[in-house]
N, C-alpha and C positions, 0 to 999 in steps of 0.2 A: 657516598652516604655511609654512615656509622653505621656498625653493628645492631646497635638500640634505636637508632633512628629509622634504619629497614625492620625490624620487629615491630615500630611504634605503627609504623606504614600499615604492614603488613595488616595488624590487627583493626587499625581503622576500616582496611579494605574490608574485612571480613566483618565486622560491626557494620557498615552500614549496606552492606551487603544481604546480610541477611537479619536487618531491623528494620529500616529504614526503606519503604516502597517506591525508590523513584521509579523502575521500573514502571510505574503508575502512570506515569505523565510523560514514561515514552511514547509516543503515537499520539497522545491526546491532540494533535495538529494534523488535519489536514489535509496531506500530500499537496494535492494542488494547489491550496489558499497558501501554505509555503513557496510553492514554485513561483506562484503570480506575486507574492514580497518580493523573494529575491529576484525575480527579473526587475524589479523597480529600485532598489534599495542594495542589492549586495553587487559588488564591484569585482571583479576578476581576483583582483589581490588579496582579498577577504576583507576587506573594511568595508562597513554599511557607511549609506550615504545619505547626512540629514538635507534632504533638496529643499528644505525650507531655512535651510540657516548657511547657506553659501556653498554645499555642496561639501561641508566641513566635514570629519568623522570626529569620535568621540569615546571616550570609557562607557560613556551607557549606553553607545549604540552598538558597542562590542558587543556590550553586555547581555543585552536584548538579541541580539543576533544568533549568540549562542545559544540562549535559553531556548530561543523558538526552533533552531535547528536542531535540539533536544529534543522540544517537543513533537518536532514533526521527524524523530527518528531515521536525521539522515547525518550520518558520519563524516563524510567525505567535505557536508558543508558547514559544519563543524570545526573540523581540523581545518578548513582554509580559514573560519574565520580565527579562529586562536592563533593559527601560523602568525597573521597580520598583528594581531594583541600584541602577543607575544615580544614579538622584534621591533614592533614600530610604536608603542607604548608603554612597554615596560624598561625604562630607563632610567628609572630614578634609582637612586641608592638603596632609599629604604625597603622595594618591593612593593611599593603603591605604582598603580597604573600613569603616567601623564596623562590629565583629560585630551586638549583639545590638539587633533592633527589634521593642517591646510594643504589639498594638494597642491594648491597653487603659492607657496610660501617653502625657500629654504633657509634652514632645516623644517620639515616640515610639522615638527611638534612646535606650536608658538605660545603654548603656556604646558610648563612641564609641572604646575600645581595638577593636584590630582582632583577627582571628585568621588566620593566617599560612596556615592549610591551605584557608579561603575564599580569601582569597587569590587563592592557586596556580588553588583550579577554579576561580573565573572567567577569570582569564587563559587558562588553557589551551582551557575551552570557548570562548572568544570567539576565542583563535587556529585553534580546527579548525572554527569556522562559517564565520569569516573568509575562511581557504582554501580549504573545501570549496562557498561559494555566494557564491566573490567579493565580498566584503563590506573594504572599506578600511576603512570605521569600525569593522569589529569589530576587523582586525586592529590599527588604529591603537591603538584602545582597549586590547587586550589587551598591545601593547607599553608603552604608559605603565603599567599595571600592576607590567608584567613590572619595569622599571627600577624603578618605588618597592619594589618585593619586595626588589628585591636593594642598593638605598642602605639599605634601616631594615631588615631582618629577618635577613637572610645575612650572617653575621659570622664572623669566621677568632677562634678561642680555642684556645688551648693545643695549638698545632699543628691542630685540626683547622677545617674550616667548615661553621658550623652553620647550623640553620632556628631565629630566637626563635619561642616559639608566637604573642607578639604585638611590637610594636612598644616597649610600656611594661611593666615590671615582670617581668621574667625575665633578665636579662642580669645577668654580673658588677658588682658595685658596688650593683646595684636591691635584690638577694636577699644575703644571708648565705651560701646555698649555692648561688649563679650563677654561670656559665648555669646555666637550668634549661631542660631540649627535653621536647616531648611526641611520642615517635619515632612514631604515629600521621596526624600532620601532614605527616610527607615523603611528599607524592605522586610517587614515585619516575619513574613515566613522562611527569612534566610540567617534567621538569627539562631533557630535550635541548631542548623549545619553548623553553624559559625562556632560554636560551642561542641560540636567533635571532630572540626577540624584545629580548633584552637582551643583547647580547653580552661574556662574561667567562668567564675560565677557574675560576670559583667555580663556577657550578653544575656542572661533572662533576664538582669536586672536594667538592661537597657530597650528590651522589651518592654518589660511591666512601665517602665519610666514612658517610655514615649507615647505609651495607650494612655497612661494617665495627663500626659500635654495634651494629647489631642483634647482631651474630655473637658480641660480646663479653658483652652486657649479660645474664645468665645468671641471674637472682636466684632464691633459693628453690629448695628440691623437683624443679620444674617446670621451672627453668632460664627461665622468660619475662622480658622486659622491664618497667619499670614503667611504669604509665602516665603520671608525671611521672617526670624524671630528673635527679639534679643530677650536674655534670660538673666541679664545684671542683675535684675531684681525680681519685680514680676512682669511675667512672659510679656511683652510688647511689639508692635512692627519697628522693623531693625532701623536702624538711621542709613539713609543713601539707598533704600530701596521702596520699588512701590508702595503704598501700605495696599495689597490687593490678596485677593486668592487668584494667582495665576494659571498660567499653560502648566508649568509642573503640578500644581496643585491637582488639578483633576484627574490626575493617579491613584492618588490617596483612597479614596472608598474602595476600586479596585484592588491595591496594595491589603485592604482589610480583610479585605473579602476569601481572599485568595489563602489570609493567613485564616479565618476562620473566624476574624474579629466578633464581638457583639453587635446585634446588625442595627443596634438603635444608634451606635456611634455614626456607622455607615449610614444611616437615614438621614440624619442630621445635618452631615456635611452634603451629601448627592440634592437635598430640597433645598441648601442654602445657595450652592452651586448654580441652580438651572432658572431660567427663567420663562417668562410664556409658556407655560405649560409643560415645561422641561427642556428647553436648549441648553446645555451646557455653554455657560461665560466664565470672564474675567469681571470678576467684579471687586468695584471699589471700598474697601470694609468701611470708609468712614460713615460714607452715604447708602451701602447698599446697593448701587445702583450697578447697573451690566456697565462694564467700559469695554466690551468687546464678545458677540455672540460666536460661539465655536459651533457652527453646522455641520460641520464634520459629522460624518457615518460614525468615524472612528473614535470621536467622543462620547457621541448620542449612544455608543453600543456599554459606555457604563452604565445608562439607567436600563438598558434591558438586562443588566446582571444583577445588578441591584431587585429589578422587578421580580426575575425568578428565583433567584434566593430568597425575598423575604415575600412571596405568594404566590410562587409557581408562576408565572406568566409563561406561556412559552414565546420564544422568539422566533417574529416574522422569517419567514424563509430569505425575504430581500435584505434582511440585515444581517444574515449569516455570508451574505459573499460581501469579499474583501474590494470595494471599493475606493478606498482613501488615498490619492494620491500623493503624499505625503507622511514621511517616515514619523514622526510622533506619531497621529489620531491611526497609524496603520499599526503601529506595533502594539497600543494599547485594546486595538480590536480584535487582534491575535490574542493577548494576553489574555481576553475574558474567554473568548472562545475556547480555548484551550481547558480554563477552567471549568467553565460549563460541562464540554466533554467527560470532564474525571470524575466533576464531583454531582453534577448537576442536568444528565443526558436527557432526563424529561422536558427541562424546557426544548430541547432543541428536536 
C-alpha cells in the first residue's frame, strides 16, 4: 500500500469510527438464535448453505452470514466466513465477488458472473466489523469492493443511476430490453457506507433513484414491483422472466425499513404482497392472484416489523424464536430481529 493510500485508510478508519455508530448493531443478535442458524446453515469452511437451492452457496449468502455474525458479535465466525468469501469467490479480475459456488461440481465456482446485492452485503458487513472491532483489513477490503461496485455495476441510464443485478448480461446493448434491475438488490442502507468507502455522488443519487422506481413501478391489481424490470423505456416486467413479485422480492419492505424508508412505500408493497389475511406470496402482477403462499415463520416475521414500526404492535414471543428451516425465510428473520432490537426494543 502507498503512502496516500495508508493516510486515505487510515483516515477512513477514524471517520467512521468515531461518526458512524456500528457499534450499534454489534450485539443487536441474539447469541443463541445465531448459534441455532449456524448449526443449520454455516458449514465448517465458512460457506452458508442455501438447503433450499441444492445445498449451493452464494455472494448473498456470504453476504448475510457476515452481516449476522456482526450482528450477533461474534468474531471468530466472522473471519471463518470471510476466510471462505475471500479465497473461494473473489476471483474475478475486477474485484466483484463470483455468485454461485457447488460443492458438488469442479471447479466449484459454476457461474463466475457476480451478483450485485452479494456484493453490497459483503462490503457493507466488512465496513461495520471493520469499524466496529478496528479491523484495517476488513475495512481495506471492503473499500476495494466498495470502488469495483461502483466502476462495473452503478451506471447513470436514461437520466437515472442504476444498480446492474450483475456485472454481464443486463445492461443496454447486452439485452434487447436493457437495463434490466432487479429492485430487490438495492440495499438501500448500504449505500451512505458505500459512499465512504468509495467516494462519489452516484450512490445518494442511486438511492434517491431507486426509492423513486419503487414509488413508480405499480404493475398489476396489486400495484407491486416486478421482480426483474426492464427500463428501455418505461419501467416494464423484463422479457424471459416471470412477470411476478417473487422469493426475492419479499425483502424489499424489510430492505426499507431497515434503511429508514417512508413507511407508506413500505405499506404498500407488505398489503400488496400478503394474502388471506396476511400470508406472504408470489404473486402474479398480471392477474393479482397468489401463484404461491410462503408460510414460512421467516417470511410472516416481515409483517410483524412492518406492524411495530408503523403502530407499535409488539411481537408474539412465538415469533421471536428462530424456527425456519431454511436459509432465505431464516436469514430475513434474523435481519428484522436484529433491527427491531436497535431501533425498535419496545415491540419485542
Amino acid at each position: 500500500m502507498t503512502a496516500g493510500r495508508l493516510i486515505s485508510m487510515l483516515t477512513l478508519i477514524g471517520f467512521l469510527a468515531s461518526s458512524w455508530p456500528a457499534a450499534a448493531q454489534q450485539g443487536s443478535l441474539q447469541a443463541s438464535l445465531w448459534k441455532t442458524y449456524k448449526s443449520r446453515f454455516l458449514d465448517a469452511s465458512g460457506r452458508i448453505i442455501d438447503n433450499a437451492n441444492g445445498g449451493i452457496s452464494h455472494s448473498e449468502g456470504q453476504g448475510y452470514g457476515l452481516l449476522l455474525a456482526f450482528f450477533a458479535n461474534s468474531r471468530s465466525d466472522f473471519e471463518q466466513i470471510w476466510s471462505f468469501t475471500k479465497i473461494e469467490l473473489l476471483v474475478r479480475n475486477d474485484g466483484l465477488a463470483a455468485w454461485k459456488w457447488d460443492p458438488t461440481a469442479q471447479p466449484h465456482v459454476t457461474d463466475v458472473n457476480n451478483a450485485s446485492d452479494g456484493d453490497l452485503l459483503i462490503a457493507y458487513a466488512l465496513a461495520m466489523a471493520g469499524a466496529a472491532w478496528d479491523r484495517q483489513d476488513y475495512l481495506s477490503s471492503a473499500a476495494s469492493l466498495a470502488r469495483a461496485i461502483l466502476e462495473n455495476v452503478v451506471v447513470e441510464r436514461g437520466g437515472r443511476v442504476l444498480l446492474l443485478p450483475a456485472a454481464e448480461g443486463f445492461d443496454a446493448g447486452e439485452r434487447a430490453d436493457g437495463p434490466v434491475i432487479n429492485p430487490s438488490y438495492w440495499i438501500f442502507e448500504a449505500f451512505s457506507i458505500m459512499a465512504i468507502l468509495a467516494p462519489s455522488d452516484q450512490w445518494p443519487r442511486l438511492e434517491r433513484d431507486g426509492l423513486a422506481l419503487l414509488n413508480t413501478m405499480k404493475f398489476g391489481p396489486r400495484n407491486l414491483p416486478a421482480e426483474w424490470v426492464s427500463l428501455a423505456r418505461q419501467p416494464k416486467p423484463a422479457e424471459g422472466f416471470e412477470a411476478e413479485f417473487g422469493y426475492n422480492a419479499i425483502r424489499i419492505p424489510l430492505y426499507l425499513l431497515r434503511a429508514e424508508a417512508e413507511i407508506g412505500l413500505v405499506k404498500r408493497l407488505q398489503e400488496g404482497m400478503t394474502v388471506d389475511g396476511g400470508t406472504p406470496a408470489i404473486i402474479d402482477l398480471s392477474s393479482g392472484e397468489p401463484k404461491e403462499r410462503l408460510d414460512d415463520p421467516g417470511y410472516d416475521f416481515v409483517n410483524h416489523v412492518v406492524a411495530c414500526v408503523n403502530n407499535g404492535t409488539v411481537v408474539p414471543n412465538a415469533a421471536r424464536e428462530l424456527t425456519s428451516e431454511f436459509y432465505y425465510p431464516a436469514t430475513l428473520h434474523l435481519l428484522g430481529l436484529a433491527y427491531l432490537v436497535e431501533k425498535h426494543p419496545s415491540c419485542l
